[in-house]
C-alpha positions in Angstrom: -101.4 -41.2 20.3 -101.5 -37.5 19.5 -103.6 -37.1 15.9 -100.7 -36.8 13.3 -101.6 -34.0 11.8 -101.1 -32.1 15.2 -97.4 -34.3 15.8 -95.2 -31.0 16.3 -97.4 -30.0 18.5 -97.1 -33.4 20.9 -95.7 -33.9 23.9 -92.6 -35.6 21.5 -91.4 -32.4 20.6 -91.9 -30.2 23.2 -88.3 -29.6 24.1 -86.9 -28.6 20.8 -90.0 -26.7 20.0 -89.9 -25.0 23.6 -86.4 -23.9 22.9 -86.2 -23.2 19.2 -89.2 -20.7 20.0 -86.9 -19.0 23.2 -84.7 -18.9 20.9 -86.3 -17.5 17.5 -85.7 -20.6 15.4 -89.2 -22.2 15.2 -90.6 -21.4 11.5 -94.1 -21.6 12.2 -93.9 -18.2 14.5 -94.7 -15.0 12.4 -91.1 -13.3 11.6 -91.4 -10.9 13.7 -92.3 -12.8 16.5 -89.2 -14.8 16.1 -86.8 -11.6 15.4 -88.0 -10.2 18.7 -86.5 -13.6 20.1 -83.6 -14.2 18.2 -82.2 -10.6 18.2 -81.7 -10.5 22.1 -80.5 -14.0 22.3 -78.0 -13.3 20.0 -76.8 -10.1 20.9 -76.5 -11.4 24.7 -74.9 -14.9 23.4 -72.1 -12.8 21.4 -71.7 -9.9 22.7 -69.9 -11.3 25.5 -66.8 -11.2 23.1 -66.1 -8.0 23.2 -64.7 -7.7 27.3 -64.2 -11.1 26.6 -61.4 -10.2 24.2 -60.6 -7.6 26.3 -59.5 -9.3 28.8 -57.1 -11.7 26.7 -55.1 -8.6 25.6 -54.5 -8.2 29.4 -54.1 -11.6 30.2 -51.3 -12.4 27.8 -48.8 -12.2 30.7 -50.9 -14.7 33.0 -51.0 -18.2 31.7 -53.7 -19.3 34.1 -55.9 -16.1 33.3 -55.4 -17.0 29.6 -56.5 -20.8 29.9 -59.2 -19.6 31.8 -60.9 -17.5 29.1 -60.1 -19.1 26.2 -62.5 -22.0 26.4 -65.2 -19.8 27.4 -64.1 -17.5 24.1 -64.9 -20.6 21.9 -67.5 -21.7 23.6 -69.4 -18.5 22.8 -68.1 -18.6 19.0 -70.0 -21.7 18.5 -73.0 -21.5 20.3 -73.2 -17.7 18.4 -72.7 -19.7 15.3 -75.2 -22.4 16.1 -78.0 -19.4 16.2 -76.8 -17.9 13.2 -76.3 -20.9 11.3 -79.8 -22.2 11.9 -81.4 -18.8 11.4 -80.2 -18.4 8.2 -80.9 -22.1 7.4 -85.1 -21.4 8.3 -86.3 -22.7 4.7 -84.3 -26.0 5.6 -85.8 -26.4 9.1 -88.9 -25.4 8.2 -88.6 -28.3 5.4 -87.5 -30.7 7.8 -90.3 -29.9 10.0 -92.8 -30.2 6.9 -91.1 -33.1 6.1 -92.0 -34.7 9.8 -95.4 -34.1 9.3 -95.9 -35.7 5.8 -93.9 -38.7 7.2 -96.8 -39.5 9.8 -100.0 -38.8 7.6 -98.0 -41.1 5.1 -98.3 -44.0 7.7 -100.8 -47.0 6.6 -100.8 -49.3 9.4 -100.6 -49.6 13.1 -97.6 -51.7 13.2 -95.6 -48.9 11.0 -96.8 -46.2 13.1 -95.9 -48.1 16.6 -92.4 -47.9 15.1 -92.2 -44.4 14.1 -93.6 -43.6 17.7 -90.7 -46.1 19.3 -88.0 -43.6 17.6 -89.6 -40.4 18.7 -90.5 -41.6 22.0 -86.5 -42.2 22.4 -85.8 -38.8 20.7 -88.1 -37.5 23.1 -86.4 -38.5 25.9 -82.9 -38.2 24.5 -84.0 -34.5 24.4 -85.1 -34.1 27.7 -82.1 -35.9 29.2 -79.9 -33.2 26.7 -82.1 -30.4 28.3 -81.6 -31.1 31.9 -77.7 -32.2 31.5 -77.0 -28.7 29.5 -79.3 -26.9 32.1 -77.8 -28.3 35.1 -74.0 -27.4 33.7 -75.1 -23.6 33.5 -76.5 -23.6 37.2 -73.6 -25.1 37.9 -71.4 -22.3 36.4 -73.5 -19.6 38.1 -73.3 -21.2 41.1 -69.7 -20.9 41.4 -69.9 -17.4 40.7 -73.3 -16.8 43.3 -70.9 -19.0 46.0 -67.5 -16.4 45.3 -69.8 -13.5 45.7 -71.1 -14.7 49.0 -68.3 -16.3 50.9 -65.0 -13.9 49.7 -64.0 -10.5 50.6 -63.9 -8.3 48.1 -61.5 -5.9 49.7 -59.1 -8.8 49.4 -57.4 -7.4 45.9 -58.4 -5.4 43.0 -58.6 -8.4 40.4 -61.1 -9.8 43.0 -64.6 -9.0 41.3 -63.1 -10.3 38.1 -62.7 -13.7 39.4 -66.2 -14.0 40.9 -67.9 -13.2 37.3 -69.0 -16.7 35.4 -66.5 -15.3 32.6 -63.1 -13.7 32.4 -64.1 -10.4 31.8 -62.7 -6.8 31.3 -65.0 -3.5 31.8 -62.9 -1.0 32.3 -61.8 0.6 35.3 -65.2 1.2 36.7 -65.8 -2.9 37.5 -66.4 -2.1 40.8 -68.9 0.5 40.5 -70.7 -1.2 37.9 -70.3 -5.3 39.2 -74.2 -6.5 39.8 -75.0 -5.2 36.4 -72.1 -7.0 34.8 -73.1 -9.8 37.1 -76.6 -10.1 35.5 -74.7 -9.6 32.0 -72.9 -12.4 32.4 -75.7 -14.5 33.9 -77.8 -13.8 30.9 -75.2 -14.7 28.8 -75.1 -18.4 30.3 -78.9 -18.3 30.0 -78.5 -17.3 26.0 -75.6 -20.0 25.7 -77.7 -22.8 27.3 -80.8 -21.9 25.1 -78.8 -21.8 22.1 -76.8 -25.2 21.9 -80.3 -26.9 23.4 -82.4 -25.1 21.0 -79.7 -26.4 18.1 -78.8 -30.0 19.6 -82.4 -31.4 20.8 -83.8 -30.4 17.1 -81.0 -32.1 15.9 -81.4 -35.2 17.9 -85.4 -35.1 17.0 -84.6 -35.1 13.0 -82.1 -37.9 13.3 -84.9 -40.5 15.3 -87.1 -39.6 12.8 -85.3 -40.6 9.8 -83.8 -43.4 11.6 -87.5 -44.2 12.4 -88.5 -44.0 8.5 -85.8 -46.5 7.4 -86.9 -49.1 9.6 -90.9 -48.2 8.5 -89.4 -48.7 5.0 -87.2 -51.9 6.3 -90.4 -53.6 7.9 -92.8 -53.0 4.6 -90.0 -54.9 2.7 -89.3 -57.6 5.0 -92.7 -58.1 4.7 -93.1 -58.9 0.8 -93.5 -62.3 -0.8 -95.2 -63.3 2.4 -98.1 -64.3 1.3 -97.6 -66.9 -0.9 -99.6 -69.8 -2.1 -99.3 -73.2 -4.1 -100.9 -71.0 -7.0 -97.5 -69.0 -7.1 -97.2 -66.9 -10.4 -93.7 -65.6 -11.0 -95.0 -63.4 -14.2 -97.9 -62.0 -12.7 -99.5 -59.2 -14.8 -98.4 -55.6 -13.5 -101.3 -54.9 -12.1 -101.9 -57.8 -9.9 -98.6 -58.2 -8.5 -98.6 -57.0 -5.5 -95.1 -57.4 -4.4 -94.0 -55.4 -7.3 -96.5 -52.2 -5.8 -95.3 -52.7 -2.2 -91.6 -52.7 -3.7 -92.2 -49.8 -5.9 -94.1 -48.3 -2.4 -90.8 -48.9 -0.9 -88.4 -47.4 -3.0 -90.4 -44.2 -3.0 -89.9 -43.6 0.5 -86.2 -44.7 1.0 -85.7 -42.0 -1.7 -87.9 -39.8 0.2 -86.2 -40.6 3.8 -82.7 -40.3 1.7 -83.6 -36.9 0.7 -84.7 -36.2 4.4 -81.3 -37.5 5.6 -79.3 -35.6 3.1 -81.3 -32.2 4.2 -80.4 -32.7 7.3 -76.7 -33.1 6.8 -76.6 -29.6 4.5 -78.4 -27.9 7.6 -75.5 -29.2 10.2 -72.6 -30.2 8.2 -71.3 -26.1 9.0 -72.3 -26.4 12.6 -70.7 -29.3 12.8 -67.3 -28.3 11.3 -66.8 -25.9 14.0 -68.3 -26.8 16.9 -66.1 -30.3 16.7 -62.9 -28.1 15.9 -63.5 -26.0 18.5 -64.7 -28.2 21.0 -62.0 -30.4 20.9 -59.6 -27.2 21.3 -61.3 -25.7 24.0 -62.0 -29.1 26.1 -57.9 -29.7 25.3 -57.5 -26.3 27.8 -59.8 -26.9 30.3 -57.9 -30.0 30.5 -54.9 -28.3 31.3 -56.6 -26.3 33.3 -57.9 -28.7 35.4 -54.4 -29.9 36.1 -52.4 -26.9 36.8 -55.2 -26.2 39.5 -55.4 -29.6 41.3 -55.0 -28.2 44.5 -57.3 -25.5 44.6 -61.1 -27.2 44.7 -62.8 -24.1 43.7 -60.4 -22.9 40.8 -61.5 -26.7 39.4 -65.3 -26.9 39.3 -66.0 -24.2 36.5 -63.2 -25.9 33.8 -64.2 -29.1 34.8 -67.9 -28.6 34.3 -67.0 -27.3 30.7 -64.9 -30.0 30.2 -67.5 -32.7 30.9 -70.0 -30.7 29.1 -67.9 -30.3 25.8 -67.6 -34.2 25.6 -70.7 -35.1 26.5 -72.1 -32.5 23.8 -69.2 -33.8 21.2 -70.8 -37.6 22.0 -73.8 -36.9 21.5 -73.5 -35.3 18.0 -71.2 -38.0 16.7 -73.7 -40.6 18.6 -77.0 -39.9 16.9 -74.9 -39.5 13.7 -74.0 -43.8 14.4 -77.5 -43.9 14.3 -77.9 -42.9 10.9 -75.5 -44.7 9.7 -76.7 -48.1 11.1 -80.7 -47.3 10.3 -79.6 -46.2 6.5 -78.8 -50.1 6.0 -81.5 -51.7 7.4 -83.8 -51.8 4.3 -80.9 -54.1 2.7 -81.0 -56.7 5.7 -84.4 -56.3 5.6 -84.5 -57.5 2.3 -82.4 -60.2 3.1 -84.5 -62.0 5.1 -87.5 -61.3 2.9 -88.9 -64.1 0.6 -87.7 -62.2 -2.3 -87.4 -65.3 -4.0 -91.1 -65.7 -4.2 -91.6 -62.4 -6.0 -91.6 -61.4 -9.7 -88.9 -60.7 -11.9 -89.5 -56.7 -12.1 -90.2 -57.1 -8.4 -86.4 -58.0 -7.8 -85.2 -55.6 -10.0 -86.8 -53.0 -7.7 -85.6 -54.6 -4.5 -81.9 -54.7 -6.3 -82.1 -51.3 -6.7 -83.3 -50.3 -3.1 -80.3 -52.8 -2.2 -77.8 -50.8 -4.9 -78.4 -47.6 -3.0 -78.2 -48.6 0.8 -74.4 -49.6 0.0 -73.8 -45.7 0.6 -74.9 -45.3 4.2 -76.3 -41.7 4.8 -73.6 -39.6 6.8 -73.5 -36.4 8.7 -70.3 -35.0 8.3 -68.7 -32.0 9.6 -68.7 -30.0 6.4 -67.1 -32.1 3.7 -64.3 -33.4 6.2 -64.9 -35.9 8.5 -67.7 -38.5 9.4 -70.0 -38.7 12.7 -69.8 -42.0 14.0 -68.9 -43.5 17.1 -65.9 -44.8 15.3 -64.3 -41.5 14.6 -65.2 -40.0 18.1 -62.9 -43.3 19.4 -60.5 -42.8 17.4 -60.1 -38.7 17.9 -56.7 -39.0 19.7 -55.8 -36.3 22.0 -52.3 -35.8 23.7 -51.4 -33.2 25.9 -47.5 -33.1 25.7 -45.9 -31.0 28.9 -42.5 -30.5 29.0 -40.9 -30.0 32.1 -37.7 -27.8 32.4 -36.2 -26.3 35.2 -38.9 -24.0 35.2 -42.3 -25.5 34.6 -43.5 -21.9 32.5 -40.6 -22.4 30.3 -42.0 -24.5 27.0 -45.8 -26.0 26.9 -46.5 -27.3 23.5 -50.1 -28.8 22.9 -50.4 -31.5 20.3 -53.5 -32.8 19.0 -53.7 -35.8 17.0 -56.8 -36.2 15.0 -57.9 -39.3 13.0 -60.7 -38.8 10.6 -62.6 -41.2 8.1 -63.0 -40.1 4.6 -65.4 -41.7 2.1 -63.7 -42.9 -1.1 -64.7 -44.1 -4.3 -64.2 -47.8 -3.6 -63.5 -47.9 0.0 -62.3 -46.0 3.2 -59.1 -43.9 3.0 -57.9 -43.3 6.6 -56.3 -40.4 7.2 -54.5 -39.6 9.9 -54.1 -35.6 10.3 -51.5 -34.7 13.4 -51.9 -31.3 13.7 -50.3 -29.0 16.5 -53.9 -26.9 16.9 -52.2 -25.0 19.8 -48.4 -24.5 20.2 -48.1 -21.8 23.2 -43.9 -21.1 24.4 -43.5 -19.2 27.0 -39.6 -18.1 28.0 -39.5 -17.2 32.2 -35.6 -17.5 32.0 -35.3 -14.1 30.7 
């Protein structure tokens, strides 16, 4: 086991700290180092927009050139607002970090550090599997673009070097003259996109083992008071000699302190969150459609497809690891269920009553003050593409999306069920 003092530095944290330095996000780098990181990695990650946004003004009369860069659009909007988001959140991650740290030098026994180590062990290779999944998506997307360049004719038509570019694109009228540098722009841009989300995701992922590893640290201490108990019971022990009463009080200190983490990391991603599910479920809604008005063309398929299985799997695992807060927040009450809390002193219960109190309020992550992660919602996250065919197929194409979302009340959960039309697109051929 790596000394816990050095724990960031471990082989458990290699990916997010690998990528969060690429990227200009790791807050232990001197500022300037990380500005000399961040700056590029943003400016390529965003700046795609611009012929990006270009191109939709062109594209407005093409259906199939318009679902074709629109996913790719918000796909850059979010991963340009994971950067930003997190730079200017630096205190907090650097907090959370700190936070980490504390959390292992706090650790008294083998058997509480074995269990810290089994969460970060599966954050570690949660991350890793997050790293080469996201990585293997943006080789994929080049690759479709290196395999176009190679295998077509270019003298074929005009629009042909646009459609061999990762994105839908517009340069001007010099795209020809100028391709293999746009080529590398765009390539760049996939490499800056990639970075970005892993950078932002696989730290996520790391924070949420850990606290999920703290709460059962804090679950096994109390499961283990009032275990040693003798004939010579005493059930008004004098303050100083009760020992259940200091493990307790023990306790409680550090579900506060793992609440706090828990709640600090919610405030960091609760922004990120709200847009990168709204979008998300937007932009995997047209790739969807994509993918069907292009079932007959293989190569037309791979690139949508490819984003389409990304944004779901990426959407998953957010709203997955958030379940795992959720479940780990309660298990200091069970634990203290199957404790012998019976055998312990009055102001010994009073404590474990009001670890108990707290736990009845799972921590959350939300997106913004919305909706809840949990595997729940993701189930329940409804959506329905609606096409209605008329004699011509172009004539009326009306996207619905049905959202269900789970709101915390005062007393109990409120469903609400939100049917919004995110995307309501007519087009009129007849004319």
């Amino acid at each position: 086991m790596t000394e816990r003092k050095d724990i960031l530095q471990s082989r458990y944290y290699a990916i997010p700290r690998l990528y969060m330095t690429l990227a200009g996000l790791w807050p232990y780098h001197p500022i300037r180092n990380r500005y000399l990181h961040f700056v590029p990695t943003f400016t390529i990650c965003s700046i795609i927009l611009i012929p990006m946004l270009m191109y939709v003004h062109i594209a407005m009369t093409d259906l199939d050139d318009l679902f074709e860069c629109m996913p790719t659009i918000l796909i850059t909007i979010i991963f340009s607002f994971k950067l930003a988001s997190l730079m200017a959140n630096s205190k907090k991650i650097k907090a959370c970090l700190k936070t980490i740290e504390d959390d292992w030098l706090s650790l008294n026994t083998d058997s509480e550090e074995a269990i810290l180590q089994r969460h970060t062990i599966h954050g570690q290779y949660l991350t890793i599997f997050y790293a080469v999944f996201m990585l293997t998506t943006g080789l994929l997307y080049i690759f479709k673009s290196i395999v176009l360049i190679m295998i077509e004719d270019t003298s074929n038509s005009s629009k042909l070097p646009v459609t061999k570019l990762p994105f839908r694109v517009e340069y001007g009228y010099r795209i020809d003259q100028y391709f293999y540098p746009i080529v590398i722009h765009c390539y760049l841009t996939v490499y800056s996109h990639v970075t970005a989300t892993v950078a932002a995701d696989t730290f996520y992922f790391a924070l949420i083992q850990h606290a999920c590893g703290m709460f059962s640290v804090v679950g096994h201490m109390l499961e283990h008071i009032g275990e040693d108990i003798n004939e010579n019971f005493n059930l008004k022990p004098h303050k100083i000699n009760d020992k259940d009463y200091n493990q307790a009080l023990n306790c409680l200190r550090k579900h506060l302190h793992v609440i706090k983490f828990a709640e600090l990391i919610k405030s960091t991603f609760a922004n990120i969150f709200l847009v990168s599910v709204s979008l998300n479920m937007i932009g995997g809604s047209i790739c969807g459609i994509q993918v069907l008005m292009n079932l007959n063309d293989a190569k037309d398929i791979v690139a949508p497809l490819a984003i389409y299985i990304a944004q779901l799997t990426h959407l998953f695992f957010q709203f997955w690891q958030a379940q795992f807060l959720l479940d780990y927040s309660v298990v200091p009450y069970e634990s203290i269920c199957r404790a012998n809390w019976y055998y312990t002193s009055k102001r010994c219960r009073k404590l474990l009553l009001l670890i108990m109190s707290r736990t009845i309020l799972p921590c959350r992550i939300t997106a913004g003050k919305v909706a809840t992660l949990s595997i729940e919602s993701f189930g329940v996250v409804n959506i329905t593409l609606l096409f209605h065919s008329f004699p011509n197929f172009l004539t009326s194409l009306l996207l619905r999306i049905n959202m269900t979302f789970f709101f915390k009340g005062s007393k109990n959960i409120n469903v609400l069920f939100y049917d919004a039309a995110f995307f309501s697109l007519i087009v009129s051929m007849s004319e």
